[in-house]
RODO-2510 file (C-alpha; in nm, 4 decimals, decimal comma):
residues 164
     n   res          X          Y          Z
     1     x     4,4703    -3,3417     2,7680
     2     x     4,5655    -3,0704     2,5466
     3     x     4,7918    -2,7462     2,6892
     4     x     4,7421    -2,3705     2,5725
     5     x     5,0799    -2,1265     2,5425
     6     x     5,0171    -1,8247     2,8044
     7     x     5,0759    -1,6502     2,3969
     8     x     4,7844    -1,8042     2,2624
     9     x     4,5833    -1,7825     2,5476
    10     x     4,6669    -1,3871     2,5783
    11     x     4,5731    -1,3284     2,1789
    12     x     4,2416    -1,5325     2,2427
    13     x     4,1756    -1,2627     2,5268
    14     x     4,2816    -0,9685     2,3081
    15     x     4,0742    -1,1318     2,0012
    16     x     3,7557    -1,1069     2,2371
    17     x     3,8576    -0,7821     2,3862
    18     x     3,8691    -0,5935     2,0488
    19     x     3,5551    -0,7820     1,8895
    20     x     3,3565    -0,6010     2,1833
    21     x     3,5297    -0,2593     2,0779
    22     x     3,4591    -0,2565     1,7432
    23     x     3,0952    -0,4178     1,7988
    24     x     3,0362    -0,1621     2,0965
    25     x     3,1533     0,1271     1,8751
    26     x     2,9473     0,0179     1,5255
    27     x     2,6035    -0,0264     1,7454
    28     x     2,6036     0,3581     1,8915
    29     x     2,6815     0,6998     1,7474
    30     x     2,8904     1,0099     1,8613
    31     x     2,7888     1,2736     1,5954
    32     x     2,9429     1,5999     1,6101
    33     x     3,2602     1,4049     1,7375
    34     x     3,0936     1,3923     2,0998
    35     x     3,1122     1,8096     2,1995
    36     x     2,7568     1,8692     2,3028
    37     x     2,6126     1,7451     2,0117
    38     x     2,4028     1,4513     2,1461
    39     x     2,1594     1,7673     2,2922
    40     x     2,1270     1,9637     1,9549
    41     x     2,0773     1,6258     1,7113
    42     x     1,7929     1,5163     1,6552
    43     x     1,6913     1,1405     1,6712
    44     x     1,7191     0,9552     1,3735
    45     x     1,3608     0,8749     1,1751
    46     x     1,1841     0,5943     1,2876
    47     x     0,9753     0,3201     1,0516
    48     x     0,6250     0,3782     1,2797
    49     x     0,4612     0,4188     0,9355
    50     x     0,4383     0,1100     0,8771
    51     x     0,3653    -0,0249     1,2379
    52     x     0,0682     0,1634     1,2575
    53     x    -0,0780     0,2193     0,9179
    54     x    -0,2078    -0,0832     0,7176
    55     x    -0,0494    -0,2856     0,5226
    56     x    -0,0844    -0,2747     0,1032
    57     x    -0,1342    -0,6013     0,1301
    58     x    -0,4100    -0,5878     0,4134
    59     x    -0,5655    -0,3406     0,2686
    60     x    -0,6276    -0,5271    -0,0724
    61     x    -0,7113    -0,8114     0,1095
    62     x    -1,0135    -0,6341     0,3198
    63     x    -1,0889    -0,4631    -0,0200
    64     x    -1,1416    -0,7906    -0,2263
    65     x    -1,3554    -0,9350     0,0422
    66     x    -1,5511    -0,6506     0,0476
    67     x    -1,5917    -0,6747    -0,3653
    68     x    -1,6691    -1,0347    -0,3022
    69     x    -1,9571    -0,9720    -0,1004
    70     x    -2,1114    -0,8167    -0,3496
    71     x    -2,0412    -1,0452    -0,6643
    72     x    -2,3397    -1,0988    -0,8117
    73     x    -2,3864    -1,2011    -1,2399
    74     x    -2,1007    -1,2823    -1,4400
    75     x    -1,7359    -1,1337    -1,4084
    76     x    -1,6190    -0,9165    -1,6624
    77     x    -1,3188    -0,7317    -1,5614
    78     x    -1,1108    -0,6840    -1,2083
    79     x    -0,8545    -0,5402    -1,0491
    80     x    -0,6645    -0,3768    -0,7532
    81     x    -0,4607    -0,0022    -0,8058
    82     x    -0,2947     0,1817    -0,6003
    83     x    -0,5284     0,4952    -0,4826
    84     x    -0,2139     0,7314    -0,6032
    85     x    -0,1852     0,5461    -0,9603
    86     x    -0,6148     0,5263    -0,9894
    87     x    -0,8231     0,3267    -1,2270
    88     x    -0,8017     0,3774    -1,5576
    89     x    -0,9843     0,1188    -1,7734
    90     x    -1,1995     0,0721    -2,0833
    91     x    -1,3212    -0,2562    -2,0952
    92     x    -1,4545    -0,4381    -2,3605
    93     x    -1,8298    -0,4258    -2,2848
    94     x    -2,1112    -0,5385    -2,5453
    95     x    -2,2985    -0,2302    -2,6664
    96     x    -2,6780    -0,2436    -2,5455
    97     x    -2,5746    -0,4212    -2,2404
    98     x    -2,6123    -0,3323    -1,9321
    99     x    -2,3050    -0,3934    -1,6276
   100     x    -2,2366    -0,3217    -1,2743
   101     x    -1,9088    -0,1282    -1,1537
   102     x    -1,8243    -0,2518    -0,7861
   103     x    -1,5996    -0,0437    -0,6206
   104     x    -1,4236    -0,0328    -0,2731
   105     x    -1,1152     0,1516    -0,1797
   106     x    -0,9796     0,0922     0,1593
   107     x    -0,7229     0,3148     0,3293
   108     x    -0,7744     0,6955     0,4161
   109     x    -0,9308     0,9856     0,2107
   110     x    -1,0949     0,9359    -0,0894
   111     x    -1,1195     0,8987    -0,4675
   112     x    -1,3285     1,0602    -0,7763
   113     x    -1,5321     0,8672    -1,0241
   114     x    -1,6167     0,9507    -1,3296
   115     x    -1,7338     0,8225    -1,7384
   116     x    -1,6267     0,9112    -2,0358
   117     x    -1,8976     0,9122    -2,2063
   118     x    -2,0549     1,0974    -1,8962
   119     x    -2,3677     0,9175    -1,9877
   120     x    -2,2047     0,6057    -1,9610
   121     x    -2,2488     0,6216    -1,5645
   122     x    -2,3101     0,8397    -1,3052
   123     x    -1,9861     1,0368    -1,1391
   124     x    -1,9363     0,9630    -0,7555
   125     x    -1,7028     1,0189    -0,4565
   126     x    -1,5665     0,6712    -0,3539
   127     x    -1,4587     0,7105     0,0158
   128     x    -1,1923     0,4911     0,0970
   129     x    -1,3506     0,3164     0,4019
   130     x    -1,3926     0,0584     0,2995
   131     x    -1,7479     0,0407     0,1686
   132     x    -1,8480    -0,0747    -0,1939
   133     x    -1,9950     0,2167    -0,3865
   134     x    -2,1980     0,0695    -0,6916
   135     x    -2,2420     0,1964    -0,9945
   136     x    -2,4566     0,0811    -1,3383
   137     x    -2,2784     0,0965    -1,6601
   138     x    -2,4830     0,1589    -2,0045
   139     x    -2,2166     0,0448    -2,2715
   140     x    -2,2266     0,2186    -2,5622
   141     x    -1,9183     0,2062    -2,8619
   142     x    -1,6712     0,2391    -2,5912
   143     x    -1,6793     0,3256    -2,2315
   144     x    -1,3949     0,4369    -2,0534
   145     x    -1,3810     0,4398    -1,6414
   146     x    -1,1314     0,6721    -1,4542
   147     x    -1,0860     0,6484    -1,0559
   148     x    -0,8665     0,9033    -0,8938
   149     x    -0,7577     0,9593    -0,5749
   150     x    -0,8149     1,2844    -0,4101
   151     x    -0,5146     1,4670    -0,2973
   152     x    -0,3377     1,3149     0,0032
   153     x    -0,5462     0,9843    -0,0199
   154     x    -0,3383     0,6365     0,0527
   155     x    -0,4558     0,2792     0,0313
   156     x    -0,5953     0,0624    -0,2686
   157     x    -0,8881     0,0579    -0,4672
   158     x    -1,0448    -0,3178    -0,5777
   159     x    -1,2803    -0,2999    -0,8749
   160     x    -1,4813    -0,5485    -1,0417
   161     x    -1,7193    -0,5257    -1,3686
   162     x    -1,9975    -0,8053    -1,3428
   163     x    -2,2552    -0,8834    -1,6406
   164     x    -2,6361    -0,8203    -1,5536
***
């Protein structure tokens, strides 16, 4: 049987005493120094962003299911963007031939399409709703394909290029 000093026992109590002090006093706030200032502060920001908007990663996963829903001939070219950084691609197509642009963004707003050469395709709005807006792609020398976002449009756009 083992015996505790009343000293040892007493620093024990003190140890636990001023653990829940210093825990108590690092878990709440007193700005201002505690003079009325809890009324006239307002509450610190709160993360509900990202409880109640999608994920990145959701949304590029809904988006690539949608794009592979639609596969159809051989893949050329793919990829996911950010709506706020937008496609910009020129993939090596064979002149003559003729492709298919698959697009989906998924998230809120919407994005711009366009060709360069214009001829190269046909310019479109790409809502980002998640449907697939498709597009047919004449290659000549070189085409070049730009997505971007509108202003204040969020989410991801998934693109694929598929051989006819």
């Amino acid at each position: 049987m083992t015996h505790s000093s009343p000293w040892a026992a007493r620093f024990a109590g003190c140890a636990v005493v001023v653990s829940a002090v210093l825990l108590t006093s690092c878990t709440t706030s007193d700005i201002g120094g505690g003079k009325g200032a809890s009324s006239s502060q307002s509450p610190a920001p709160s993360s509900t962003r990202t409880s109640t908007e999608p994920s990145e990663k959701k949304l590029t996963e809904q988006a690539q299911a949608a794009l592979a829903a639609v596969h159809t001939g051989k893949l050329v070219e793919a990829g996911v963007e950010r709506v706020t950084d937008g496609i910009h691609t020129e993939p090596g197509l064979s002149k003559g031939k003729t492709y298919r642009l698959n697009l989906v963004c998924a998230g809120s707003g919407s994005a711009q399409l366009q060709f360069e050469p214009a001829n190269a395709g046909t310019a479109a709005t790409v809502p980002c709703d998640g449907s697939t807006v498709q597009q047919r792609i004449a290659a000549g020398e070189l085409v070049r394909i730009n997505v971007d976002g509108a202003k204040g449009a969020t989410g991801v756009i998934a693109w694929q290029i598929d051989a006819l």
